[in-house]
N, C-alpha and C positions, 0 to 999 in steps of 0.2 A: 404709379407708386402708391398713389393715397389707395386705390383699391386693394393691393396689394394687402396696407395697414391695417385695413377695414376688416378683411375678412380675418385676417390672421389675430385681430383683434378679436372676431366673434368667436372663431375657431377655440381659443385658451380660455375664454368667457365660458362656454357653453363647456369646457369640458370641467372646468373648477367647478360647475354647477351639477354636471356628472357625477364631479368625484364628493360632492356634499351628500347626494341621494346614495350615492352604491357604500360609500364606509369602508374602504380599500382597505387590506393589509398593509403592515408595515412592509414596504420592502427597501434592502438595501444591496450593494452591489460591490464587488472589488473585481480588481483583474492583475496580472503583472505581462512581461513582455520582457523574455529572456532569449537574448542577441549575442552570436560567440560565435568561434570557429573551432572544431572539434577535427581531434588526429588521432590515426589507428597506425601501428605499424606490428603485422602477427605475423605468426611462424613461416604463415603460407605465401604472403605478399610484400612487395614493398611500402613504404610509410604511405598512407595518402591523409590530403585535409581537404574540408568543405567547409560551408557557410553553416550555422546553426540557429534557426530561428522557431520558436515557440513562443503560442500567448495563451490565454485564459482569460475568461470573462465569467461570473460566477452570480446570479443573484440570489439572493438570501431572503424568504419572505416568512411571516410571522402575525401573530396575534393572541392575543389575550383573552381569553372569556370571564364570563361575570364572576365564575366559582376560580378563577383565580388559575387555571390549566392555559401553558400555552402550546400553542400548536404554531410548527412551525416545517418549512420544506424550502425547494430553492431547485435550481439549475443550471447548467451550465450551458452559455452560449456556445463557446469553445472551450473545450478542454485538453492541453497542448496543444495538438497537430492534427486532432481527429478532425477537427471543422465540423461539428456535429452537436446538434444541443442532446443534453444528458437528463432527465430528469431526475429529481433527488425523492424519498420515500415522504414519510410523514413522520415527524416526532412531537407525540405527545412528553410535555415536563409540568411536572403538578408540583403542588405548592409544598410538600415536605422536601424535595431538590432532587427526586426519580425520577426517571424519562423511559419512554417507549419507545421503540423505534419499527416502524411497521411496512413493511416493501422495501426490498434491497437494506434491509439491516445489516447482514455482514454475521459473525461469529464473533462471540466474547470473548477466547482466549486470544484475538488477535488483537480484541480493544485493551485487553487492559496490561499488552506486554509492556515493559519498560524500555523507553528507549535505548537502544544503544548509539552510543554519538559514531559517526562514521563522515566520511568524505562529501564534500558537496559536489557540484558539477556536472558536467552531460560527457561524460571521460567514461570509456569501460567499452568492453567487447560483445557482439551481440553472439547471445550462446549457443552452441548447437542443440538442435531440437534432438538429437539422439541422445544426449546425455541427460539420464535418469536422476544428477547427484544436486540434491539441492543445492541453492546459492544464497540460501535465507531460512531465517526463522520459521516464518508464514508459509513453508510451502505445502501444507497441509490445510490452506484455509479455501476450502472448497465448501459454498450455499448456494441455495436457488433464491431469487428476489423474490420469491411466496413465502414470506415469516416476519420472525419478530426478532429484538434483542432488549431488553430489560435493562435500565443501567439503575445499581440500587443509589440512594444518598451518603454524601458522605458520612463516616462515620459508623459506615453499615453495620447494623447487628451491635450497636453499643460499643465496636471496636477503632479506637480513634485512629483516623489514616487511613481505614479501611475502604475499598466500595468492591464491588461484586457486580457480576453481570451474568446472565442466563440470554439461550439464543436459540432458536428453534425455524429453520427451510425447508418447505414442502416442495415438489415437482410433479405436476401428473401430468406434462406435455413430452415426457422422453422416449426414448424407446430402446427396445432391448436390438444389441448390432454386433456383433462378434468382433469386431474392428477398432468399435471407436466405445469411448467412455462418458457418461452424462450422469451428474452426481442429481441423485433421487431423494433427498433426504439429510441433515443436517442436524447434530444436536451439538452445544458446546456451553462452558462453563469458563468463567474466567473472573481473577479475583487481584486490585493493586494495594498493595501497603507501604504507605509513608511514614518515612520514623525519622527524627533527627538525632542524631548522636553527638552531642558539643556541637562543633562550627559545620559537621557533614551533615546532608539530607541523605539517606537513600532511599530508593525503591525497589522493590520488588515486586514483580508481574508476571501473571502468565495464566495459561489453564491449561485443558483438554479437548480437544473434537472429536466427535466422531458422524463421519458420514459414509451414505450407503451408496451403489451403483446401479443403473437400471440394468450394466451387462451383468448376464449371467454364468458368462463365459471364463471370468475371472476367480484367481482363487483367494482376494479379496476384497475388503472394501474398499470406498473411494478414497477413505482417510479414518484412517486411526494413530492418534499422535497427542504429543504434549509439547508445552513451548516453556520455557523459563526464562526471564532477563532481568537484573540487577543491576543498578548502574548509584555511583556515588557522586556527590557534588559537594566541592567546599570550592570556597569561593567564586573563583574564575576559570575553575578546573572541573571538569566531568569525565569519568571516564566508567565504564561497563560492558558487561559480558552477556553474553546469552547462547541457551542450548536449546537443540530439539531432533526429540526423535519418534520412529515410527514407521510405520507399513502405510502404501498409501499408490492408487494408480496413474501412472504418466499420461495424461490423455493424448498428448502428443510426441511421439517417436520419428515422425519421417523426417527426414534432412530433405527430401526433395519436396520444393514448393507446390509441384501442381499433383503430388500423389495421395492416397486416403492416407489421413494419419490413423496407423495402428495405435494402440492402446498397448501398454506393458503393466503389468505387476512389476513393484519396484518391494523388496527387502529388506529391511535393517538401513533406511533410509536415517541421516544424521544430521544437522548441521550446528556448526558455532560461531556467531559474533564477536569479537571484540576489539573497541575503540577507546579513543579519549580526543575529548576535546578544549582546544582552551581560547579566552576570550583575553584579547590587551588591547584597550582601549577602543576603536573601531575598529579591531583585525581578528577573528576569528581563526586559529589553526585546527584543523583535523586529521585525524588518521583514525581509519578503518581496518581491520582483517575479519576476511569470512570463510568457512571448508565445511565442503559438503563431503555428502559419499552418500550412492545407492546401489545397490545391486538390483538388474530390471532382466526380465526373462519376459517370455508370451503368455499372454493372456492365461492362467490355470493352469502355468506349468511352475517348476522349484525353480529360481534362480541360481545359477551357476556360474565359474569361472570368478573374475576380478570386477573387483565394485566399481562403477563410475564415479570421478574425482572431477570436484571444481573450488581452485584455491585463487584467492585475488586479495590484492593490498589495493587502498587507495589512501592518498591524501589531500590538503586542499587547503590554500587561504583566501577567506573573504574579506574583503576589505568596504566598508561605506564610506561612500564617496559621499554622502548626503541621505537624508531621508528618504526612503524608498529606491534610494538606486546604490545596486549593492557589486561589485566586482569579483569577479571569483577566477582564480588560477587551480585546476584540480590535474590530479596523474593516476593513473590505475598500471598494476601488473596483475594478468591473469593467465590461470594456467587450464584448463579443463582434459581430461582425457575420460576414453568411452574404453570401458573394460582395459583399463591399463595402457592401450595405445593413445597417443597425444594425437588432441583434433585439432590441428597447427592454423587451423581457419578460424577458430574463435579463443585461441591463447594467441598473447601479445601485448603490446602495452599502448595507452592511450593516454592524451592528453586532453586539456580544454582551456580557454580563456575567451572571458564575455563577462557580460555584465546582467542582473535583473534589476527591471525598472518596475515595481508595486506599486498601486494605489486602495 
């Protein structure tokens, strides 16, 4: 045992002596650890339930330079259920309160939407890949990890409430495939404002994207579309809406898992949010609504026929049991149909109850 002491004595010695010479980054770390059992019962089958377990491990690292810029990035060791470490990009934040953001930046009109409050929980149906019709805000938010996203300070432009964001994805590993879709290109814009009104805050948020396709085969791009969301808060109550529309390509179409997924052109693609949420003492209640609709033809042909639809409610109460360990009861109904016929395999309703434990 005393060797045992001995080395593991030198071992933490030598490396504190390590971390004196090298000057380490801050780093910091959180994780949580969300345990449930989740229920589906849809058109096509009888009810079934399973166990549901997901974690997360995230480190956060950073530092400071002498002109006062920090730099900062992070990873994930797991993230949910991938088992898979993630790496995070670079952001530069300088000392007037702007940031950069350089590899896997993302699009600005997705950072600066407003949230809409919607349902918590692992409840909901997994959607069919044939159906073109959004199910969200963001489903135009297509970049490649080659770029940047700009966040301006608050206040931006002399406008109090204000910030702004500019975004910009390059790709020159894709290729051109008659089949299949790979977004080559990225430009987007996106702007939030904060105002209070008496006892209410609102916000407002949203932009524009647009991105290009390496197929050539299509008759358009990858994404052209705008997003808006609005959401109001007084007191313990929140509630808001959101819209988005736009032209933009399906990358994936096949319902069958082992086949190529074709690429469609979708048309007059739409969707809308809206929820409210409210807080009573440790109990959180929500309700969610969201409805798509696309219209999806082949590659460089006109869309025809009846648009695809996907409509879903959900609701949800959280309860804290304690700090960091939080209980959640959610229910979803969902409805989806492909050209007007119902895909009884991913409409249904689902449940949830489990707990998340954070640190």
């Amino acid at each position: 045992m005393k060797k045992e002491l001995l080395v593991a004595t030198a071992l933490v010695s030598s490396m504190g002596m390590a971390a004196s010479v090298a000057q380490a980054a801050t780093a910091t770390f959180s994780g949580k650890n969300r345990v449930g059992v989740v229920g589906t019962d849809t058109d096509a089958a009888n009810a079934t339930y399973a166990s549901h377990q997901q974690s997360s491990f995230s480190v956060s690292i950073s530092e400071t330079t002498d002109s006062g810029i920090k730099i900062s990035t992070g990873f994930d060791l797991t993230d949910e259920s991938d088992g898979s470490t993630d790496a995070s990009g670079l952001t530069l934040t300088f000392t007037d309160g702007s940031k950069i953001d350089l590899i896997e930046a993302g699009n600005a009109y997705s950072t600066h939407l407003a949230s809409v409050p919607g349902a918590s929980g692992q409840q909901g149906m997994t959607g069919s890949s044939t159906n073109s019709a959004p199910s969200g805000l963001t489903y135009a938010n297509f970049s490649d990890t080659v770029g940047f996203e700009w966040h301006s300070a608050a206040d931006a432009f002399g406008v109090e409430g204000l910030k702004a964001g500019l975004s910009a994805s390059f790709d020159d590993s894709g290729s051109n495939s008659a089949t299949t879709s790979v977004v080559e290109s990225a430009y987007s814009i996106g702007v939030n404002y904060v105002t209070t009104q008496g006892d209410t805050t609102v916000t407002i948020g949203g932009g524009i994207v647009s991105a290009s396709d390496y197929n050539t085969s299509s008759a358009k791009d990858k994404a052209n579309g705008a997003a808006v969301a609005i959401t109001a808060a007084t007191g313990d109550l929140t509630v808001g809406v959101g819209y988005a529309a736009g032209d933009y390509v399906h990358s994936n179409s096949s319902s069958a898992s082992t086949a190529t997924a074709d690429a469609q052109d979708v048309d007059n693609a739409s969707a809308v949010t809206a929820g409210a949420k409210y807080v009573s003492g440790d109990m959180t209640f929500a309700i969610g609504v969201a409805s798509g609709e696309g219209n999806d033809g082949t590659l460089g042909s006109v869309a025809s026929g009846s648009a695809d639809t996907y409509d879903s409610m959900g609701v949800s109460v959280d309860y804290v049991i304690i700090s960091g360990v939080t209980a959640t009861f959610g229910y979803s109904d969902t409805e989806e149909k492909a050209a007007a016929t119902a895909t009884t395999a991913s409409s249904g309703t689902g449940w949830y109850v489990g707990a998340n434990i954070s640190f």
